[in-house]
mmCIF file of the N, C-alpha and C atoms, coordinates in Angstrom:
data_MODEL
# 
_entry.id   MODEL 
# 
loop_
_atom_site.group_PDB 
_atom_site.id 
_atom_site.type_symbol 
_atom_site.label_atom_id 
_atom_site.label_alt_id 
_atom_site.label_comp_id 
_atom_site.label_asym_id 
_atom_site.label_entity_id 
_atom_site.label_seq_id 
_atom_site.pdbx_PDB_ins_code 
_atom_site.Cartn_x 
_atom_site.Cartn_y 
_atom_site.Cartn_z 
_atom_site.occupancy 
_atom_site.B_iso_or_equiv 
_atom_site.pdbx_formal_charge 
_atom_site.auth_seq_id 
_atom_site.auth_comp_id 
_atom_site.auth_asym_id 
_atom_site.auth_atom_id 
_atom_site.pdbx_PDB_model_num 
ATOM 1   N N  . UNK A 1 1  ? -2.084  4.568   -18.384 1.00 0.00 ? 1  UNK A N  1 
ATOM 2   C CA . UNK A 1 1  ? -1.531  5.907   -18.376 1.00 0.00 ? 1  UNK A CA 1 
ATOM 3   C C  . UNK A 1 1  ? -0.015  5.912   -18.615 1.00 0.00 ? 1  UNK A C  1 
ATOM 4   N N  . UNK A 1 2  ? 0.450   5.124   -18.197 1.00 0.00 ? 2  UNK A N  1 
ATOM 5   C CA . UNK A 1 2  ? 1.962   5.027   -18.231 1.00 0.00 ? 2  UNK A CA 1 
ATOM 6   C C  . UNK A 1 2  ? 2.459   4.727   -19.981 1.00 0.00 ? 2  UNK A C  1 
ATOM 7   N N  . UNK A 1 3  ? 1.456   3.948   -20.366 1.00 0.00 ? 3  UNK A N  1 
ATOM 8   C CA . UNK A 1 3  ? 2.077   3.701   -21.841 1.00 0.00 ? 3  UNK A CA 1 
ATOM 9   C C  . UNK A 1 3  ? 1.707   4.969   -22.922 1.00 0.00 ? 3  UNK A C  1 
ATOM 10  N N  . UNK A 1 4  ? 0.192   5.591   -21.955 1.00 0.00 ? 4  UNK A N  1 
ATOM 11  C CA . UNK A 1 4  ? 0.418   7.384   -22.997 1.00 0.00 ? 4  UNK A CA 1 
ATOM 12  C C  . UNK A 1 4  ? 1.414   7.829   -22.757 1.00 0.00 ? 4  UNK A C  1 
ATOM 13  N N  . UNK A 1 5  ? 1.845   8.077   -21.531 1.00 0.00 ? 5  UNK A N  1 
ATOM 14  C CA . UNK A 1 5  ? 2.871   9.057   -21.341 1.00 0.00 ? 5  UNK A CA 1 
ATOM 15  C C  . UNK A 1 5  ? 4.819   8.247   -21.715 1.00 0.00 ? 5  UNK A C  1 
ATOM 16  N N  . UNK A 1 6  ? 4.590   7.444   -22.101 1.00 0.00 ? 6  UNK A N  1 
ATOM 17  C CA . UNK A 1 6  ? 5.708   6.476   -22.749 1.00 0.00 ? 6  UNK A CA 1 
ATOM 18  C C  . UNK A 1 6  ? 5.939   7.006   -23.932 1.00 0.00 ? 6  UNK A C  1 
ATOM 19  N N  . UNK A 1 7  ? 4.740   7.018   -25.233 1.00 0.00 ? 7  UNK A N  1 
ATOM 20  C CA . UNK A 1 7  ? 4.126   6.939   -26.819 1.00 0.00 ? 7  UNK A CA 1 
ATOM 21  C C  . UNK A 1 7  ? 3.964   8.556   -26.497 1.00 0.00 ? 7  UNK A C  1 
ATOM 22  N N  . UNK A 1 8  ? 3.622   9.464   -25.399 1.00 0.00 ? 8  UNK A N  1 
ATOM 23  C CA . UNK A 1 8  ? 3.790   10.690  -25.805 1.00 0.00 ? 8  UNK A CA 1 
ATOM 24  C C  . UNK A 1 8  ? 4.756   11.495  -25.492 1.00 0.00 ? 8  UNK A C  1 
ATOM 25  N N  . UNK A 1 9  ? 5.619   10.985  -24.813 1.00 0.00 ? 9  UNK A N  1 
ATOM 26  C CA . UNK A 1 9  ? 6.423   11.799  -24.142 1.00 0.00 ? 9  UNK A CA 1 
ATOM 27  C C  . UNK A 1 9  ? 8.233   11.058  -24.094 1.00 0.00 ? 9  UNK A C  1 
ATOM 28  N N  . UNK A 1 10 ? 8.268   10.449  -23.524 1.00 0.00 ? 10 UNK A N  1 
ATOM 29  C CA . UNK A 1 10 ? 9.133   9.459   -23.365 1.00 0.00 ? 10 UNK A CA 1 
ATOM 30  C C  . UNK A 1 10 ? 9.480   8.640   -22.067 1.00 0.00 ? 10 UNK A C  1 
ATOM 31  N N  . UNK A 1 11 ? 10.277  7.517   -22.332 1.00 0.00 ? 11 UNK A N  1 
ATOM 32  C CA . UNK A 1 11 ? 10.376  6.846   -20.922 1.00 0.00 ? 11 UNK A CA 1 
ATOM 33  C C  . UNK A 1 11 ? 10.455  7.393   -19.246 1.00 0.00 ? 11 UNK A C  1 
ATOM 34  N N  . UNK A 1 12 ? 11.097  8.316   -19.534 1.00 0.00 ? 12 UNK A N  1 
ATOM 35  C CA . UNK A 1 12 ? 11.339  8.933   -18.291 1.00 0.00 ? 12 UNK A CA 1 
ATOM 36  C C  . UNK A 1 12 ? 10.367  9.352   -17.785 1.00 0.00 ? 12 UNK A C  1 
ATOM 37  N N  . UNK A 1 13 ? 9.353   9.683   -18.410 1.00 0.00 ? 13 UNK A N  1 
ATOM 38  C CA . UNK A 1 13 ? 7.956   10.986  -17.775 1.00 0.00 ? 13 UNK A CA 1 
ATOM 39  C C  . UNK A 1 13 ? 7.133   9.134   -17.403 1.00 0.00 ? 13 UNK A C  1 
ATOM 40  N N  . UNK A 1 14 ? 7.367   8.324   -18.004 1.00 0.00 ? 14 UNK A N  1 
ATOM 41  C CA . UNK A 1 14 ? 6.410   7.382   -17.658 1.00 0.00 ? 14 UNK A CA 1 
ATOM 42  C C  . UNK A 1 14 ? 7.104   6.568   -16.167 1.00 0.00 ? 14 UNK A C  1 
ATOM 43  N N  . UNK A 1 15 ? 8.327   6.837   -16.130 1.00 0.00 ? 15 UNK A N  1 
ATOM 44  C CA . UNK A 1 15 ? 8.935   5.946   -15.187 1.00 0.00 ? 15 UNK A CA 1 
ATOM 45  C C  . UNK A 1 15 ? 8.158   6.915   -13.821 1.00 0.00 ? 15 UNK A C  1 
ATOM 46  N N  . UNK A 1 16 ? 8.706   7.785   -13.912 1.00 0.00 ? 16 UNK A N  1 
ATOM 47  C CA . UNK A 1 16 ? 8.790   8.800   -12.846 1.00 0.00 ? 16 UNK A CA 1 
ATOM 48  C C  . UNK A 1 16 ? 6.813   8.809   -12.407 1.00 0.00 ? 16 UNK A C  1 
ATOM 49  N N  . UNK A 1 17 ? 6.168   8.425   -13.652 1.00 0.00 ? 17 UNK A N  1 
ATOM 50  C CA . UNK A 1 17 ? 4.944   8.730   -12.738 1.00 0.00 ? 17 UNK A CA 1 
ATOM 51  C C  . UNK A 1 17 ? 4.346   7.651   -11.747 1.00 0.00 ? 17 UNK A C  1 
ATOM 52  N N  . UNK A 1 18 ? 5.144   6.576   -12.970 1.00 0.00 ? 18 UNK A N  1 
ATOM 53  C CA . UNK A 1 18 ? 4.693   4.841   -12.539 1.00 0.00 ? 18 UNK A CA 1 
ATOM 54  C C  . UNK A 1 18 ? 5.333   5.149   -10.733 1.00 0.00 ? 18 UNK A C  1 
ATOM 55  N N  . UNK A 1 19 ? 6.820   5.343   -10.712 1.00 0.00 ? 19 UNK A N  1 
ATOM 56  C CA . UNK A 1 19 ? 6.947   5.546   -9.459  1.00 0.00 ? 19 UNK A CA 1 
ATOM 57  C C  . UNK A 1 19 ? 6.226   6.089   -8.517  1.00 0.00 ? 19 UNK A C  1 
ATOM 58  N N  . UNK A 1 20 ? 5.751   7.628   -8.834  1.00 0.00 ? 20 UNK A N  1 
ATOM 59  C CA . UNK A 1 20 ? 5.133   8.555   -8.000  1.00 0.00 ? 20 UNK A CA 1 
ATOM 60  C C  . UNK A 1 20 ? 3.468   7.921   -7.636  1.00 0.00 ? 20 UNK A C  1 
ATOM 61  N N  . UNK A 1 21 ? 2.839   7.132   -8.389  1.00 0.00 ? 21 UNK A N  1 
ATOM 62  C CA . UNK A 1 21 ? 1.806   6.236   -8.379  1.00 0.00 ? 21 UNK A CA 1 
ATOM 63  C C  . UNK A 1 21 ? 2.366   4.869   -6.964  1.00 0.00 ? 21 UNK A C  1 
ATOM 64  N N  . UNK A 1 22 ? 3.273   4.427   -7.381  1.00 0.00 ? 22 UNK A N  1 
ATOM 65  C CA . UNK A 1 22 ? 3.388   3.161   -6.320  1.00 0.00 ? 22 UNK A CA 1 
ATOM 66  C C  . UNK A 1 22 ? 3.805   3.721   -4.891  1.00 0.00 ? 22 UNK A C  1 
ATOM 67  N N  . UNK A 1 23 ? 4.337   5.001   -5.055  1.00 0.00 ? 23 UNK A N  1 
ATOM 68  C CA . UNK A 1 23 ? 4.647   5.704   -3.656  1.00 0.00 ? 23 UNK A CA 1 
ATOM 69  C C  . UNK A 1 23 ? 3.099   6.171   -2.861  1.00 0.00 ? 23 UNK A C  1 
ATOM 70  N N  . UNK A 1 24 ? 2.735   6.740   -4.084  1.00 0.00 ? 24 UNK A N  1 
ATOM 71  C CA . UNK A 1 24 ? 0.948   7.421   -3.445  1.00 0.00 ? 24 UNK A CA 1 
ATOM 72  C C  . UNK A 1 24 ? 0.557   5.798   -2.386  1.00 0.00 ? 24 UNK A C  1 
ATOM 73  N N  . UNK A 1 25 ? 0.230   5.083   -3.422  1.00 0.00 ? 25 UNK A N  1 
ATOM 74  C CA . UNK A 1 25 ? -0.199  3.712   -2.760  1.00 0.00 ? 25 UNK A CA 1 
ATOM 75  C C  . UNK A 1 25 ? 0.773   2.855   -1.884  1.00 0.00 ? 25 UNK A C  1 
ATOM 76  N N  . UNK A 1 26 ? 1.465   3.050   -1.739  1.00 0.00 ? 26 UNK A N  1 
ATOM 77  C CA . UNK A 1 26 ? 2.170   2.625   -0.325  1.00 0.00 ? 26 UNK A CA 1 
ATOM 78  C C  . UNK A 1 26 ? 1.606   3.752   0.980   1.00 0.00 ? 26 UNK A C  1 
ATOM 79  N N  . UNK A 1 27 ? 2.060   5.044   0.733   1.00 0.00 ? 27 UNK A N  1 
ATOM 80  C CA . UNK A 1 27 ? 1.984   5.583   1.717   1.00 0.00 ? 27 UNK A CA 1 
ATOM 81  C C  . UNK A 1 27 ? 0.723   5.787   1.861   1.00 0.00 ? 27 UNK A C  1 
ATOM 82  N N  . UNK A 1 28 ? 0.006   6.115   1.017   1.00 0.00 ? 28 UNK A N  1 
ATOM 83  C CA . UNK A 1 28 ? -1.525  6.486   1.124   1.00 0.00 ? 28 UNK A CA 1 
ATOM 84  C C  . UNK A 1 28 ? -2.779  5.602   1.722   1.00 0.00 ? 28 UNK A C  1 
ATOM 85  N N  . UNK A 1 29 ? -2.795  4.762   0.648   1.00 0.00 ? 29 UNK A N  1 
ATOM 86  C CA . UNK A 1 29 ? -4.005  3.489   0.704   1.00 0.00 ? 29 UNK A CA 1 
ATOM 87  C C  . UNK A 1 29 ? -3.642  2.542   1.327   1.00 0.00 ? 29 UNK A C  1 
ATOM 88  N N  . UNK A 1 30 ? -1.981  1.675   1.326   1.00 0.00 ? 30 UNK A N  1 
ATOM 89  C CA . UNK A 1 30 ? -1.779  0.880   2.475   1.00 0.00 ? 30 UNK A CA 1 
ATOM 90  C C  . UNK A 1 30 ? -1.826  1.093   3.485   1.00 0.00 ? 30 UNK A C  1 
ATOM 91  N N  . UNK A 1 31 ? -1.543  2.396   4.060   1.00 0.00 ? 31 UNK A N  1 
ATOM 92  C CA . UNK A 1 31 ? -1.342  3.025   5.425   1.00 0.00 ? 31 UNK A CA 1 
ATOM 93  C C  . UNK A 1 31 ? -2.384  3.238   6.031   1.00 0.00 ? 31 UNK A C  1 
ATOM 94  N N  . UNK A 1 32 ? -3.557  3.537   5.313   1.00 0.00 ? 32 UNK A N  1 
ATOM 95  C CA . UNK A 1 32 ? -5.070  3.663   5.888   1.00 0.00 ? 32 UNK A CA 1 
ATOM 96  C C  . UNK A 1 32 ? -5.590  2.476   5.994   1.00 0.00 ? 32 UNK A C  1 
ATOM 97  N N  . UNK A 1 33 ? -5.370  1.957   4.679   1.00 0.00 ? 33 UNK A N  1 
ATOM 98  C CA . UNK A 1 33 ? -6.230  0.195   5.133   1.00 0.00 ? 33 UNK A CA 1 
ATOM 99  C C  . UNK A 1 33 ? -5.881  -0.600  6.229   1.00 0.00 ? 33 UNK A C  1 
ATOM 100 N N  . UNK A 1 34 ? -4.383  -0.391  6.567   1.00 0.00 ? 34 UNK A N  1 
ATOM 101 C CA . UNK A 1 34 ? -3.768  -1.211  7.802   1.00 0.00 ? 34 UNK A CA 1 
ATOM 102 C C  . UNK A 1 34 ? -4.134  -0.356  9.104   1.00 0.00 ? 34 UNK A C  1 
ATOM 103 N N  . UNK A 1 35 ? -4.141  0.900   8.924   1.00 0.00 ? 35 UNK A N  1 
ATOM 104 C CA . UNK A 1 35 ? -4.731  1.370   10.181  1.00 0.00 ? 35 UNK A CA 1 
ATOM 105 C C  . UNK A 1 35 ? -6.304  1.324   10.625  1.00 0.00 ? 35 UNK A C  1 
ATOM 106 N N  . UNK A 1 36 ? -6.991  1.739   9.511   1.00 0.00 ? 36 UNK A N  1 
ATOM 107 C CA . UNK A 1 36 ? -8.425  1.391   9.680   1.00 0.00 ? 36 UNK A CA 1 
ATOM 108 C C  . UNK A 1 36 ? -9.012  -0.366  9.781   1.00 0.00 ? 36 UNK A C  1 
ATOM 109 N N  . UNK A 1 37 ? -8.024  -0.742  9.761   1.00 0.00 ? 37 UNK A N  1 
ATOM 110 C CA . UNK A 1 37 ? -7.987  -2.587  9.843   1.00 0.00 ? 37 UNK A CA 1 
ATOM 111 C C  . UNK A 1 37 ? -7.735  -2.937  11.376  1.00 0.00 ? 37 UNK A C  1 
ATOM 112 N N  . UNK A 1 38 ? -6.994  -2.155  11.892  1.00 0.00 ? 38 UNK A N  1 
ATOM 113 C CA . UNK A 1 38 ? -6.023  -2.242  13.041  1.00 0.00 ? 38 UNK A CA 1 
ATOM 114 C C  . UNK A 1 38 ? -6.974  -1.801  14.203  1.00 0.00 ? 38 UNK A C  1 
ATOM 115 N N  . UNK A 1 39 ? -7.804  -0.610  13.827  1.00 0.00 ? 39 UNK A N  1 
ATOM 116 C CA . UNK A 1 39 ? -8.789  0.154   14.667  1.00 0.00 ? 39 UNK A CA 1 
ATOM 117 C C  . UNK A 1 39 ? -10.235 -1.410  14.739  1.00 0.00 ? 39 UNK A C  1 
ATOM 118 N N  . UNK A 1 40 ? -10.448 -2.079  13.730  1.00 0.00 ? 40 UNK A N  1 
ATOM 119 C CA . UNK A 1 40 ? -11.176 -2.568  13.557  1.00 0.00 ? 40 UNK A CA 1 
ATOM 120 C C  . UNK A 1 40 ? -11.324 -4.180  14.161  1.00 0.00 ? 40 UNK A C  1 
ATOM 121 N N  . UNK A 1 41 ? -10.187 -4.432  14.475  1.00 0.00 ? 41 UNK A N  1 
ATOM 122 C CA . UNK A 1 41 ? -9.978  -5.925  14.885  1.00 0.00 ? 41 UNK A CA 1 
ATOM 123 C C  . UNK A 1 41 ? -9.822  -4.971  16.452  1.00 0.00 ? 41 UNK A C  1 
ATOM 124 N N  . UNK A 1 42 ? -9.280  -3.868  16.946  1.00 0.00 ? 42 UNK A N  1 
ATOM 125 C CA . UNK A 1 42 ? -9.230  -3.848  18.097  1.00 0.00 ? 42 UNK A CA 1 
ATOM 126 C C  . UNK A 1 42 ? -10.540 -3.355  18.957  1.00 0.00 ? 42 UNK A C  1 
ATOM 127 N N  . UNK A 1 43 ? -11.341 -3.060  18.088  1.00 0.00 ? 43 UNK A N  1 
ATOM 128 C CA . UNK A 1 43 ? -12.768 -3.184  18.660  1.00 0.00 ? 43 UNK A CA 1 
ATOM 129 C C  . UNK A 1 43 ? -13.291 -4.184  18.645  1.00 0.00 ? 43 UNK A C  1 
ATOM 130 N N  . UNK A 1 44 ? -13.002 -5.235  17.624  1.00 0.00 ? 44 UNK A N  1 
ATOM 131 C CA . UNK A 1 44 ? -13.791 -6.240  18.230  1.00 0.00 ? 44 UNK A CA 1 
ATOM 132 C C  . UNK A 1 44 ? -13.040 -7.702  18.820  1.00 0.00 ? 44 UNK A C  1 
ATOM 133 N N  . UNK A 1 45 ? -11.989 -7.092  19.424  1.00 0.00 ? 45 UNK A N  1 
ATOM 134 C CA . UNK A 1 45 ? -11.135 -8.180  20.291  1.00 0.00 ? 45 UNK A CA 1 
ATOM 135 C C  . UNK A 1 45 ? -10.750 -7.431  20.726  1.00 0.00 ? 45 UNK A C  1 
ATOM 136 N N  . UNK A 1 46 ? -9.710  -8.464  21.776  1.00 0.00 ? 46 UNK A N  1 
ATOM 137 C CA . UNK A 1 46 ? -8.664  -7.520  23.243  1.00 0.00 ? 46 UNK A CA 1 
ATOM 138 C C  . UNK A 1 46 ? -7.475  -7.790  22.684  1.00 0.00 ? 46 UNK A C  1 
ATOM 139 N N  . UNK A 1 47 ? -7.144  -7.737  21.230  1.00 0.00 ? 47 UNK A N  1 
ATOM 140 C CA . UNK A 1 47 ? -5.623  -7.523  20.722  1.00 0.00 ? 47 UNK A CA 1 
ATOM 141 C C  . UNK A 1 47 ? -5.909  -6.036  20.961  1.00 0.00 ? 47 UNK A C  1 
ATOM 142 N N  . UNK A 1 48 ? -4.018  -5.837  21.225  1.00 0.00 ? 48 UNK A N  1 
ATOM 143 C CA . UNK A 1 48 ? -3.714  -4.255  21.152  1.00 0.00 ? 48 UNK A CA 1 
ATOM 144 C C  . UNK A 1 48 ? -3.721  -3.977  19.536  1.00 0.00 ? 48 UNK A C  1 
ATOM 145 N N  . UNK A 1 49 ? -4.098  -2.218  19.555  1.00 0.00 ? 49 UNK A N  1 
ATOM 146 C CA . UNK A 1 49 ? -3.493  -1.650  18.546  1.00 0.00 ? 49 UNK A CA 1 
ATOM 147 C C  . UNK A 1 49 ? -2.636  -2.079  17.983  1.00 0.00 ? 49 UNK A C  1 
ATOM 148 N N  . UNK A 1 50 ? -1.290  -1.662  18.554  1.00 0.00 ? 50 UNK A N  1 
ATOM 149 C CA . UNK A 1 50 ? 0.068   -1.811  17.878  1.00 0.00 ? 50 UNK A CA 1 
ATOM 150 C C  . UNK A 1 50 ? 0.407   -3.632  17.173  1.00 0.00 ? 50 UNK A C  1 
ATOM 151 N N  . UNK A 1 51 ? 0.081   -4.209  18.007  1.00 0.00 ? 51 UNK A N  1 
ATOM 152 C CA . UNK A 1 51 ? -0.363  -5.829  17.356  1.00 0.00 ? 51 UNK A CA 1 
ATOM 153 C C  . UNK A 1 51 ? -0.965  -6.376  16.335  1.00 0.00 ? 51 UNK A C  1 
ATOM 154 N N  . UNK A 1 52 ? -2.109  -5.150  15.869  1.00 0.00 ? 52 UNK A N  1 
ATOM 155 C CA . UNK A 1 52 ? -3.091  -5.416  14.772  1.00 0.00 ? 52 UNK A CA 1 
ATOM 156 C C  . UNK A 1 52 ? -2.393  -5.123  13.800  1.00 0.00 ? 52 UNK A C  1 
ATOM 157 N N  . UNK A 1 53 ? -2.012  -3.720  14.062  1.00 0.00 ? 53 UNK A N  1 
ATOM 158 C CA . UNK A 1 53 ? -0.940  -3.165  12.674  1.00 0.00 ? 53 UNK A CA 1 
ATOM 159 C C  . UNK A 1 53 ? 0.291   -3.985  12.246  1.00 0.00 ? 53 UNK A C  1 
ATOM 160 N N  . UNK A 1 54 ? 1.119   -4.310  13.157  1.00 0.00 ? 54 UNK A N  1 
ATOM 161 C CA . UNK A 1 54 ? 2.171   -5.724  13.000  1.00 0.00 ? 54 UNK A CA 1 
ATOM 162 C C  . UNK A 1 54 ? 1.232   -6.798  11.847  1.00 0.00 ? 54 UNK A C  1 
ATOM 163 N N  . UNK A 1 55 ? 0.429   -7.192  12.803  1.00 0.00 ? 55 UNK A N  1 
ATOM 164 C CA . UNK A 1 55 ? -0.062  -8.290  12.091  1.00 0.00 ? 55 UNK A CA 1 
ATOM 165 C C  . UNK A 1 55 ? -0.610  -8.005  10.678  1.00 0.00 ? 55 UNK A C  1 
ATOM 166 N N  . UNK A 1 56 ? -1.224  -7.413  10.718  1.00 0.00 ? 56 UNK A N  1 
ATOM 167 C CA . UNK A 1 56 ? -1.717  -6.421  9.224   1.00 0.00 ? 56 UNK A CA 1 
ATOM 168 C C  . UNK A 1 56 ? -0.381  -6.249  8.217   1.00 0.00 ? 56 UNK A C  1 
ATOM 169 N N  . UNK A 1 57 ? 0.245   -5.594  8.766   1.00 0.00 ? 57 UNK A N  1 
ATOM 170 C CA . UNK A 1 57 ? 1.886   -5.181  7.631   1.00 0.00 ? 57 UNK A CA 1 
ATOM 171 C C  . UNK A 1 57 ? 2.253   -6.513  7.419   1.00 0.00 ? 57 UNK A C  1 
ATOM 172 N N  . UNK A 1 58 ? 2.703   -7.614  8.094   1.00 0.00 ? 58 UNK A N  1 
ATOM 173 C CA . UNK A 1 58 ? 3.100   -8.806  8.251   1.00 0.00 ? 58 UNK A CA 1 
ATOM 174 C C  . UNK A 1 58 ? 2.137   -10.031 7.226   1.00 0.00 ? 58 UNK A C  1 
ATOM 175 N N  . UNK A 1 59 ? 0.880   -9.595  7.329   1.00 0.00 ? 59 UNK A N  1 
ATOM 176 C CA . UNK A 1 59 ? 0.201   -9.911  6.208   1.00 0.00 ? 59 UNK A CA 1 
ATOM 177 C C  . UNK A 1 59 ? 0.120   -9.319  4.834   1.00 0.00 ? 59 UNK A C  1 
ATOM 178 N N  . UNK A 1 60 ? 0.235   -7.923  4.902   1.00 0.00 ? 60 UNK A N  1 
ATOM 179 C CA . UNK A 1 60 ? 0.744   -7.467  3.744   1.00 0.00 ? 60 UNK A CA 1 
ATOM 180 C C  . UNK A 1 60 ? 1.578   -7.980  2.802   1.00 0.00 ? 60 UNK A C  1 
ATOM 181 N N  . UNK A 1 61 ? 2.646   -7.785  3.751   1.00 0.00 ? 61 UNK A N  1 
ATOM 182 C CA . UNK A 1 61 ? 3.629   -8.252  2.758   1.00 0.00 ? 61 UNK A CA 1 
ATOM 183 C C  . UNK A 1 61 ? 3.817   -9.795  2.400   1.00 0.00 ? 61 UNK A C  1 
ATOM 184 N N  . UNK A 1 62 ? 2.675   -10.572 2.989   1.00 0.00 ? 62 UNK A N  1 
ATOM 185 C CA . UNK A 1 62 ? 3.103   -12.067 2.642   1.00 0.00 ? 62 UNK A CA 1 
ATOM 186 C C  . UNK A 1 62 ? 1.728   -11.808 1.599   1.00 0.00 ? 62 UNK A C  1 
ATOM 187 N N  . UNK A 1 63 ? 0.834   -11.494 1.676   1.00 0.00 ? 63 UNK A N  1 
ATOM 188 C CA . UNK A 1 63 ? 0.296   -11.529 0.099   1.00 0.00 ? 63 UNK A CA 1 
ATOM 189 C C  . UNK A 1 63 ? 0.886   -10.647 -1.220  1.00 0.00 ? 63 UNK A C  1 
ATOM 190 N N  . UNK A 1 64 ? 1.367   -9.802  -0.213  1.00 0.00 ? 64 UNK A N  1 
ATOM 191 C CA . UNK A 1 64 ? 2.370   -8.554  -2.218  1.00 0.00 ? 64 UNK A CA 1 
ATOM 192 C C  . UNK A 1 64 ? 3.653   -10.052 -2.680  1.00 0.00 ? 64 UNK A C  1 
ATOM 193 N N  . UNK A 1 65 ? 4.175   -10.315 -1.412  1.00 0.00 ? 65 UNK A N  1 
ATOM 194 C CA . UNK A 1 65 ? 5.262   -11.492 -2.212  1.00 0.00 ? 65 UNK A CA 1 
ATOM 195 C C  . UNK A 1 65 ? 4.889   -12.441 -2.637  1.00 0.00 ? 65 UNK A C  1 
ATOM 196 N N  . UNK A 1 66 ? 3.805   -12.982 -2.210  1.00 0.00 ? 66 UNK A N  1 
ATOM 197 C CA . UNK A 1 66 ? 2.932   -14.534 -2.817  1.00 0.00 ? 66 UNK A CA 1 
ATOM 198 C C  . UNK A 1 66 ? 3.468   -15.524 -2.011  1.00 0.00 ? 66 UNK A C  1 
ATOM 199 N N  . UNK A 1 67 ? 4.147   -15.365 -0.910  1.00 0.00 ? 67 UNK A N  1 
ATOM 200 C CA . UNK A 1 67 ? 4.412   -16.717 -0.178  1.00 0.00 ? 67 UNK A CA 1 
ATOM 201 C C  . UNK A 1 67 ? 3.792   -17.921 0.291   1.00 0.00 ? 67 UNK A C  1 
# 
């Protein structure tokens, strides 16, 4: 989508969506997967909530960087 709107429009309309796309998925789909992840390890262990989500974000971001 980004390279239609590149070839039809120009850079800017493609930057701005590419952005508005990586924002949706940060706030959107990461935020649910780590919480519905978080709900999910704390049912089936005696980690807290707030611990799961740490650990979850903390894993996040060591697989988005590739460490």
């Amino acid at each position: 989508m980004p390279q239609f709107l590149a070839k039809r429009y120009n850079n800017g309309v493609s930057t701005v969506m590419t952005v508005f796309w990586l924002l949706v998925y940060i706030f959107v789909n990461l935020t649910s997967i780590i919480y519905l992840g978080a709900i999910a390890i704390t049912s089936i262990s005696n980690i807290s909530f707030e611990w799961c989500v740490f650990g979850l974000s903390i894993f996040a971001i060591i697989v988005t960087l590739g460490v």
